[in-house]
N, C-alpha and C positions, 0 to 999 in steps of 0.2 A: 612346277608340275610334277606329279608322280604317277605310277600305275593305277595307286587307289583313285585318283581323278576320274570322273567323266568328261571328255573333253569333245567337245562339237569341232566335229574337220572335216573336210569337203567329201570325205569317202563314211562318214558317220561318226559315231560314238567311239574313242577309242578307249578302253578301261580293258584293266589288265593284260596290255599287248593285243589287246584284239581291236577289230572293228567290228562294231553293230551296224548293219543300217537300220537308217530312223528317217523319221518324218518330223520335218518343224513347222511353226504356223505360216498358215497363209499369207502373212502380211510380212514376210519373212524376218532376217535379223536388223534391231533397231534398239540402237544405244538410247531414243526418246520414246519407249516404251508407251504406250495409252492405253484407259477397257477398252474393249471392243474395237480395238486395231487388227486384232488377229497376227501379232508380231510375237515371235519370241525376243523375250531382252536377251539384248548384251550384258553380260559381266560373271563373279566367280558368285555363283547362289549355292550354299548349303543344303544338303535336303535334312530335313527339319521333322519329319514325320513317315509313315508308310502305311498305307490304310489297307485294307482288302473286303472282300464279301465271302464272311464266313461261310455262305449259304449255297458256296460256288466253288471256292478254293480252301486250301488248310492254308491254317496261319505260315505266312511266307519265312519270317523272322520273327524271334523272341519280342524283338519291339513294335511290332505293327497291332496297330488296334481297327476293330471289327468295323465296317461299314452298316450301321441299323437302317431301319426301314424310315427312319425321320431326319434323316443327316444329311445335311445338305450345304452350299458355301455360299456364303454371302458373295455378291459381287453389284452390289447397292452403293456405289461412290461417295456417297453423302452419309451416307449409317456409319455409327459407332461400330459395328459388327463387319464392315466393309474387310473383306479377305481373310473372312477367320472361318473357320467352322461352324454352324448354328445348327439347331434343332426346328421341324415343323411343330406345328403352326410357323411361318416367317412369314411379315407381312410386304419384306421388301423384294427388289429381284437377287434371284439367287441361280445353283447349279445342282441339279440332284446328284448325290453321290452317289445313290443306288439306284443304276441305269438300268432299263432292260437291257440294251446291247450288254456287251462285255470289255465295252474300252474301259471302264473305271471297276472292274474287280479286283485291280492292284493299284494301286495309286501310289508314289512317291510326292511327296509335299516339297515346295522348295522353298528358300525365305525370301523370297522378290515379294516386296513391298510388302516381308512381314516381319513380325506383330505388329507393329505400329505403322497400317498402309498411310501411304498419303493418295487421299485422296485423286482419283482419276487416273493415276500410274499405274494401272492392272493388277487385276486379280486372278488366281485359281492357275500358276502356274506350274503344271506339272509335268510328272512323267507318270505315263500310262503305255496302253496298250496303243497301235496303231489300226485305222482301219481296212487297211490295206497298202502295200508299201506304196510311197511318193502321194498317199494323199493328204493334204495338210491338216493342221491341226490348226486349234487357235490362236496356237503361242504356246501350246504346250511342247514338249519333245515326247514320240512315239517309236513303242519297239515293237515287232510279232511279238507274240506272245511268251513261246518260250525262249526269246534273246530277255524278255523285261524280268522273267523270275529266274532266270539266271543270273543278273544282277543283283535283283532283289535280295537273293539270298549273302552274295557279295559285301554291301555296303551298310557301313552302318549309319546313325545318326552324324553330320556334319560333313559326311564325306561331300566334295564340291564336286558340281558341274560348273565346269567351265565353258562359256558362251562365247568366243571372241568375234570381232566385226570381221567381216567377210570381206 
């Protein structure tokens, strides 16, 4: 483990000497991850991407790309498209990216069960904004707002979160 890590421990997020607190899913941490468990997994996940909503925020990082009005994630078990990105028209179940709230105007992508998800192991695990501190997420991990673009501007592609069992 290093500074550059995000590392999950009992007092938050620690990355770069500090602690964040955050919020993890409701169905708390579980090395046998499932959809709609509402768990965050165990283990060391890359983040892989960083999205935001131009229409909201300035570009956080050089590598984040825009949040459109049709983007949305798959989280369809059985679809070839299962934990990826897609575009509307989608005729399967999915997650809109561009929320009215404001939890997904920064989005960090992780690579839990990606590119090639296996089927019914979980999708769309990220990091975002939280709704308020200690209320859970679905398996994502959540910051206030200015602890996540503080980050954001921090990490780059591959940097790890680390998840360990509790």
């Amino acid at each position: 483990m290093t500074p550059a890590d995000l590392i999950l421990t009992r007092r938050g997020v620690r990355f770069q000497g500090r602690y964040f607190p955050c919020s993890i899913g409701k169905g708390g941490i579980r090395r046998d991850k499932r959809e709609g468990d509402g768990a965050t997994p165990v283990g060391v996940h890359l983040i892989v991407g960083m999205l935001y909503r131009p229409d909201r925020i300035a570009c956080p990082a050089p590598w984040a790309l825009p949040i459109g009005p049709g983007d949305l994630w798959s989280d369809a078990s059985g679809e070839r498209d299962y934990n990826l990105q897609v575009r509307a028209p989608y005729p399967h179940s999915h997650e809109k990216l561009r929320r009215p709230d404001p939890l997904y105007d920064l989005v960090m992508v992780t690579d839990w069960n990606w590119p090639n998800a296996e089927p019914g192991n979980g999708s769309a695990i990220f990091i975002h904004q939280w709704r308020r501190p200690g209320y859970p997420t679905e398996g994502c991990i959540a910051f206030r707002r200015d602890h996540l673009h503080e980050i954001a501007r921090e990490i780059r592609p591959g940097t790890r979160l680390i998840v360990p069992e509790v």
